[in-house]
C-alpha positions as CSV (number, residue, x, y, z in Angstrom):
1,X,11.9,-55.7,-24.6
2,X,8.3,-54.9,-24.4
3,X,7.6,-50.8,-23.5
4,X,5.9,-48.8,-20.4
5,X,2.6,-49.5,-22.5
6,X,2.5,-53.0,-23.4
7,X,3.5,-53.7,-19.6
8,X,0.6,-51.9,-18.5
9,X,-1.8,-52.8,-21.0
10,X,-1.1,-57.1,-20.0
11,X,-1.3,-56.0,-16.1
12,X,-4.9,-54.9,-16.7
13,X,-7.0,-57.8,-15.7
14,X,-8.5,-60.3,-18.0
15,X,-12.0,-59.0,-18.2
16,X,-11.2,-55.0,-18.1
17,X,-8.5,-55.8,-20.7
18,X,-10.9,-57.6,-23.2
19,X,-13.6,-54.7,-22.4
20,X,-11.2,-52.1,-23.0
21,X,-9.6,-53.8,-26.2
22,X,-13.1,-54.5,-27.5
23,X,-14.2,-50.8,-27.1
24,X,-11.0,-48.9,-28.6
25,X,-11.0,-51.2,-31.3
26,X,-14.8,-50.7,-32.3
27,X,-14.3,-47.0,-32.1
28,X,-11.4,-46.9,-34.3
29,X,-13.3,-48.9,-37.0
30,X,-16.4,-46.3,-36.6
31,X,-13.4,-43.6,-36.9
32,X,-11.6,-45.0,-39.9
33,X,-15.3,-45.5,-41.6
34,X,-15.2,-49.5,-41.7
35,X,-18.3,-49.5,-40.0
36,X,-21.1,-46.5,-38.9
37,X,-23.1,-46.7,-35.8
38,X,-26.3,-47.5,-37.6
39,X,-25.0,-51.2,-37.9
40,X,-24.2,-51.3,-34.1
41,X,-27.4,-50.4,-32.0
42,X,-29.7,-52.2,-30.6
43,X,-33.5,-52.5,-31.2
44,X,-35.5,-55.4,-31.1
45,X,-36.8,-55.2,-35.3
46,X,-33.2,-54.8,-36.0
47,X,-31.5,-57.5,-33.5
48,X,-34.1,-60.2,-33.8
49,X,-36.4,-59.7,-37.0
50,X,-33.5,-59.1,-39.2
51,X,-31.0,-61.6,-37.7
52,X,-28.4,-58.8,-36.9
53,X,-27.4,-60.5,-33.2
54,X,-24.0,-58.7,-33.4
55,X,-25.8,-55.5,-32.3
56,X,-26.3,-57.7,-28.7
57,X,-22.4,-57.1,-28.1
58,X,-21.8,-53.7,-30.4
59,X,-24.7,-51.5,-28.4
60,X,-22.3,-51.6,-24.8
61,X,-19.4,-51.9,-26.8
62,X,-19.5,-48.4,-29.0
63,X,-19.3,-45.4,-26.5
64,X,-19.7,-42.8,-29.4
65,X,-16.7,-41.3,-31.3
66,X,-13.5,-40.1,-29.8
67,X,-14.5,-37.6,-27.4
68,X,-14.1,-36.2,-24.0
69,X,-16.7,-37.8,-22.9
70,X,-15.1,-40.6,-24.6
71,X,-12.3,-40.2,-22.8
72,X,-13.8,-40.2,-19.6
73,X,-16.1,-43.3,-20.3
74,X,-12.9,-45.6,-21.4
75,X,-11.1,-43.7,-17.5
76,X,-14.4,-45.0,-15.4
77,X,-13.8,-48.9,-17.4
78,X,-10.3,-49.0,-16.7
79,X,-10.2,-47.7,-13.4
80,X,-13.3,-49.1,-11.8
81,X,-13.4,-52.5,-13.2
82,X,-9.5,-52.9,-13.1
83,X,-10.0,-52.0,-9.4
84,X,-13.4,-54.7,-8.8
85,X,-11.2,-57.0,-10.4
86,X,-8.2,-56.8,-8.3
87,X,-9.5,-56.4,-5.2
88,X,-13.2,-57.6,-4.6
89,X,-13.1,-60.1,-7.0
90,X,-9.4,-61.0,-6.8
91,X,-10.0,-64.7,-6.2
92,X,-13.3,-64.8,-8.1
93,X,-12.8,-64.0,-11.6
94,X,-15.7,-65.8,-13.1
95,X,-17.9,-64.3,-10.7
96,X,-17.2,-60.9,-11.9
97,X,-17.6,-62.1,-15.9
98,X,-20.6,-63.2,-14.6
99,X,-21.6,-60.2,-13.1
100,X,-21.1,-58.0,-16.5
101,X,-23.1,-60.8,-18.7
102,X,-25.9,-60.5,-16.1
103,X,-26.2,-56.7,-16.2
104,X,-25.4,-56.5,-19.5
105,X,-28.8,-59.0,-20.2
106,X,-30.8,-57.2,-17.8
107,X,-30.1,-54.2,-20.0
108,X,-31.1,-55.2,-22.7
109,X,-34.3,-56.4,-21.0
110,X,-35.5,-53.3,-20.1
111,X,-34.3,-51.3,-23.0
112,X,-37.2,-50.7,-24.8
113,X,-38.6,-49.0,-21.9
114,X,-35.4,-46.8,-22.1
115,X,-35.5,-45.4,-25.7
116,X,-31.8,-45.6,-25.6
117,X,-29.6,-47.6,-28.5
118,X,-26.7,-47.4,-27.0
119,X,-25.8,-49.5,-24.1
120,X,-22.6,-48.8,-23.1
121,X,-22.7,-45.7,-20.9
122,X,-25.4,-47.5,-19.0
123,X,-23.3,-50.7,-18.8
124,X,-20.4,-48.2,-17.9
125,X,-22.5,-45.8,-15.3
126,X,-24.0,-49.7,-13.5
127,X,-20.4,-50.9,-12.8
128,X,-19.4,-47.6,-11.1
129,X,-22.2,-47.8,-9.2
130,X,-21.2,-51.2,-8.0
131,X,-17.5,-49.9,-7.7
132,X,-18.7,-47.3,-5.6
133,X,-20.5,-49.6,-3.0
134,X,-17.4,-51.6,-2.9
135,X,-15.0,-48.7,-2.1
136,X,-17.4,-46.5,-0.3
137,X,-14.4,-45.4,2.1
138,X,-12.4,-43.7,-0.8
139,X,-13.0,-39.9,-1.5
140,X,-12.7,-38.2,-4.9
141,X,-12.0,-34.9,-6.1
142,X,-14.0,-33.4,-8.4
143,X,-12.5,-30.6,-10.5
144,X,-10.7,-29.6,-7.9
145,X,-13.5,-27.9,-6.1
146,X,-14.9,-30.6,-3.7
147,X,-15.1,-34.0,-2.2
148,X,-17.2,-36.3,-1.8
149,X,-16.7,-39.9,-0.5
150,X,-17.0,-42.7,-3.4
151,X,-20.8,-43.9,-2.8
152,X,-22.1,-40.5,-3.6
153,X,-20.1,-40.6,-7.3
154,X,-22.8,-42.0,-8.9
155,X,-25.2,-39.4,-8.5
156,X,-22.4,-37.2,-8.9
157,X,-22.8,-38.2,-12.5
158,X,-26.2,-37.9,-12.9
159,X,-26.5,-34.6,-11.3
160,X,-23.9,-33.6,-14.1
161,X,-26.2,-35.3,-16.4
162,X,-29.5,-33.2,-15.3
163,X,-27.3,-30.4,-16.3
164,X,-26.0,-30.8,-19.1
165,X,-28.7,-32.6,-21.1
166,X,-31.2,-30.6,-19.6
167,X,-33.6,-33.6,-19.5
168,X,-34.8,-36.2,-16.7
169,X,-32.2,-39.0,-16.9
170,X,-34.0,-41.7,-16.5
171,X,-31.6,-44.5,-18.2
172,X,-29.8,-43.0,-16.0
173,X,-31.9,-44.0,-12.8
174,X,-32.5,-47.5,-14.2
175,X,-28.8,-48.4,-14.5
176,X,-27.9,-47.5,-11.3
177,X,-31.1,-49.6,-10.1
178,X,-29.7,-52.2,-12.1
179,X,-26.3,-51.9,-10.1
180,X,-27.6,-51.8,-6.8
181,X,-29.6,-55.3,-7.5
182,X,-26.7,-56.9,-8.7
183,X,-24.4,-55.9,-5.7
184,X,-27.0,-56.3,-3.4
185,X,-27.8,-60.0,-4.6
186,X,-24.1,-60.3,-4.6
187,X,-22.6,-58.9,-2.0
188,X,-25.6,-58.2,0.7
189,X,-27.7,-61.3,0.4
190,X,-25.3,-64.0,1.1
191,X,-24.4,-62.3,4.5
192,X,-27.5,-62.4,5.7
193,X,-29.3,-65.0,7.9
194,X,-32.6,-65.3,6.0
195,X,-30.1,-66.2,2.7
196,X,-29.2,-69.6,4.1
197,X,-25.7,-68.7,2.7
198,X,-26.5,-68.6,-1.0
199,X,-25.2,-67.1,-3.3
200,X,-28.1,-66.4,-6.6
201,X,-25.3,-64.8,-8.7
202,X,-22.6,-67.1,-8.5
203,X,-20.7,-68.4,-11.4
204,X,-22.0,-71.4,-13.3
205,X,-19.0,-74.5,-12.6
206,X,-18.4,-74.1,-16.4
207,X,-17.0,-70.8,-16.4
208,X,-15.4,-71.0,-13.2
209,X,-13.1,-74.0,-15.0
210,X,-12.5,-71.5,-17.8
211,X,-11.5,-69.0,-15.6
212,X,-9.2,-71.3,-13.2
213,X,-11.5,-70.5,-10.4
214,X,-12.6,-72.3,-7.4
215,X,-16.1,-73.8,-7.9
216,X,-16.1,-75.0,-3.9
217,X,-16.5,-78.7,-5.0
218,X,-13.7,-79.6,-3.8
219,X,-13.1,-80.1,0.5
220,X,-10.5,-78.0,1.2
221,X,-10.2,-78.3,4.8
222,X,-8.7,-82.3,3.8
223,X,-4.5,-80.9,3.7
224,X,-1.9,-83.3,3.1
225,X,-1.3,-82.4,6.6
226,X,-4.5,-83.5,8.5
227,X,-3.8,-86.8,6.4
228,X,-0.6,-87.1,7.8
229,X,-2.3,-86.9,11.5
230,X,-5.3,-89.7,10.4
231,X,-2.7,-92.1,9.3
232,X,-2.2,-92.9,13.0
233,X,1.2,-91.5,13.3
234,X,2.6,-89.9,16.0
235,X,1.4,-86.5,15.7
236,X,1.9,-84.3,19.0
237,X,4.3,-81.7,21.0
238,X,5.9,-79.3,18.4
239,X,4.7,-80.6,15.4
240,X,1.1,-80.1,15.8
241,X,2.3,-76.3,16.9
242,X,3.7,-75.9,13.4
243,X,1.0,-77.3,12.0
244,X,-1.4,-74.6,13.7
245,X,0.8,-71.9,12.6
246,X,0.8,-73.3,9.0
247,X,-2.8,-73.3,8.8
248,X,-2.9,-69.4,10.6
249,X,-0.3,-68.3,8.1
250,X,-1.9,-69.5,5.0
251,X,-5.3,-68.3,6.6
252,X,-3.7,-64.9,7.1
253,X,-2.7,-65.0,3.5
254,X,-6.0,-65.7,2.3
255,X,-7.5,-62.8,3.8
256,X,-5.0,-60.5,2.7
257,X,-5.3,-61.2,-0.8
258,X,-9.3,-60.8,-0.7
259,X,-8.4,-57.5,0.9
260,X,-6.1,-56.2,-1.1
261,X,-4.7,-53.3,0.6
262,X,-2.9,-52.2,-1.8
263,X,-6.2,-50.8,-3.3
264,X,-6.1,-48.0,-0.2
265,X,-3.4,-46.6,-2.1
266,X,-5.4,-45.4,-5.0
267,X,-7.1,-43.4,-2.4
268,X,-4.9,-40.2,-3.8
269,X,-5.0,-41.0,-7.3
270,X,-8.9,-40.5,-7.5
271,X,-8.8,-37.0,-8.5
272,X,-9.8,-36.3,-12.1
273,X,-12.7,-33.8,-13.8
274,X,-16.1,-35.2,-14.8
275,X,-17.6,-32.4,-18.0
276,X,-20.5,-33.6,-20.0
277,X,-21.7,-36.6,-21.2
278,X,-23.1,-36.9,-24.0
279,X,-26.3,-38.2,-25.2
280,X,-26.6,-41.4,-25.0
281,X,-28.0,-42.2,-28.7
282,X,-26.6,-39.2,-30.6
283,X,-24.8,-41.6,-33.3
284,X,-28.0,-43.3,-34.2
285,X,-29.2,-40.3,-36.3
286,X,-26.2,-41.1,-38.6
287,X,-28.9,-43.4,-39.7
C-alpha cells in the first residue's frame, strides 16, 4: 500500500514531477561525487566545440548543492509550476511543456551576455514570474513580517538578491524579462483585437498528441446530439430543453475546470521565509 509520500509525489503533475525528479536526482549524484559541477555548465566552447550537449539540460537542471537556498529553489518548482499546471494550464498540458522548452532556449540564447553557468535559478526565478502574473490576486507572507500581493514576489526576490550579493542582479532582470514575454505572448496577445486570435506560443500538434491534448483540429461544436436533430427526426418541445441544458451543464463544467477554484485555497498556505540565494555560478570554481 503505497505511503503519504509516494501518493503525493504521483499527484504532482507530469511536467513539475519530471522537473523535480530530474533536479533531486542530479543533485544527489553531484552529492555522492558521481559527477562535479564542472561537467554540468554551460558555455558555448564547452557545449558546442567539444560535443558536451548534455550541459544543454544539466545547466537548469543543477541548482547547486543541498542548501537552503536549495531548499527554497526545489519549494518555488513545486509550488509554482504544480500550481500553473493545475490550474492555468489544466487542460493544456503541452502548452505549458512548451512554455518551459521555449524559455529554457531563450536562456540559453542570451547567456553569454549573462556570464552565468548555471541556468536553473534563472529558469526557476522566470516561471515564478509567470506564476505570479497568473495568481496576481493571492498574497504572501514573507517572514512573517509583511505582505505583499503575488505580482510583486518577483521583485521581492531580487530585492533580496541586491542584498545579499551585494551586486546588480542583472540575470536577474533578464529572466524576469524573459517571463514577462512569454506570458505576455501567451496569455495577453491572444485576447487582443490586433492578435486576430493567435496564438505564437501554442504547442506544435506533435506534442499536443503526446500529451493527450486538444490540438483544435477537430469541430467540436458537431455532438452526437446536433446529429440526432439533422437526421430529420422529430426534435422539439422537451427534448430540445434538455438538450440546452446538456450543452450549459457541460459548458459550465468546462469553465470550472479552466478555473480551478480550488487553487483560491492555497491562498493561506503561501506563507514561507525567502533568506539568500546564492550565487548563481559558485560551483563552477570546483573547476
Amino acid at each position: 500500500m503505497p505511503n503519504q509520500l509516494e501518493e503525493w509525489y504521483f499527484q504532482i503533475p507530469l511536467c513539475t514531477r519530471i522537473y523535480l525528479t530530474a533536479t533531486v536526482a542530479l543533485t544527489l549524484a553531484v552529492q555522492m561525487e558521481w559527477v562535479t559541477p564542472y561537467e554540468l555548465f554551460h558555455t558555448y566552447s564547452y557545449t558546442v566545440t567539444r560535443g558536451e550537449y548534455w550541459r544543454i539540460v544539466t545547466t537548469f537542471l543543477f541548482l547547486g548543492r543541498f542548501s537552503l537556498d536549495w531548499i527554497l529553489n526545489v519549494y518555488f518548482i513545486v509550488r509554482h509550476c504544480k500550481d500553473l499546471e493545475e490550474g492555468s494550464y489544466l487542460t493544456k498540458p503541452a502548452d505549458f511543456a512548451w512554455l518551459m522548452l521555449l524559455m529554457c532556449g531563450a536562456l540559453i540564447l542570451i547567456s553569454p551576455l549573462l556570464g552565468v553557468l548555471f541556468l536553473g535559478n534563472l529558469l526557476v526565478l522566470a516561471l515564478t514570474y509567470v506564476w505570479s502574473r497568473h495568481y496576481s490576486y493571492m498574497f504572501l507572507n514573507i517572514m512573517g513580517v509583511f505582505t505583499i500581493p503575488a505580482s510583486y514576489f518577483p521583485w521581492v526576490m531580487i530585492a533580496f538578491s541586491l542584498v545579499a550579493e551585494n551586486r546588480w542582479p542583472f540575470p536577474d532582470l533578464a529572466a524576469i524579462g524573459i517571463g514577462h514575454l512569454f506570458w505576455f505572448l501567451s496569455e495577453e496577445w491572444p485576447r487582443r483585437a490586433e492578435s486576430g486570435g493567435s496564438r505564437p506560443l501554442q504547442a506544435p500538434k506533435f506534442l499536443c498528441r503526446l500529451m493527450d491534448q486538444d490540438t483544435g483540429d477537430n469541430n467540436t461544436n458537431d455532438t452526437p446530439d446536433d446529429a440526432q436533430a439533422d437526421d430529420g427526426s422529430d426534435y422539439a418541445g422537451s427534448g430540445s430543453e434538455e438538450q440546452s441544458e446538456h450543452h450549459l451543464h457541460n459548458h459550465a463544467n468546462d469553465e470550472s475546470i479552466i478555473d480551478d477554484p480550488s487553487v483560491a485555497q492555497q491562498q493561506n498556505d503561501g506563507a514561507f521565509s525567502l533568506h539568500q540565494r546564492a550565487p548563481y555560478a559558485r560551483d563552477a570554481d570546483d573547476s
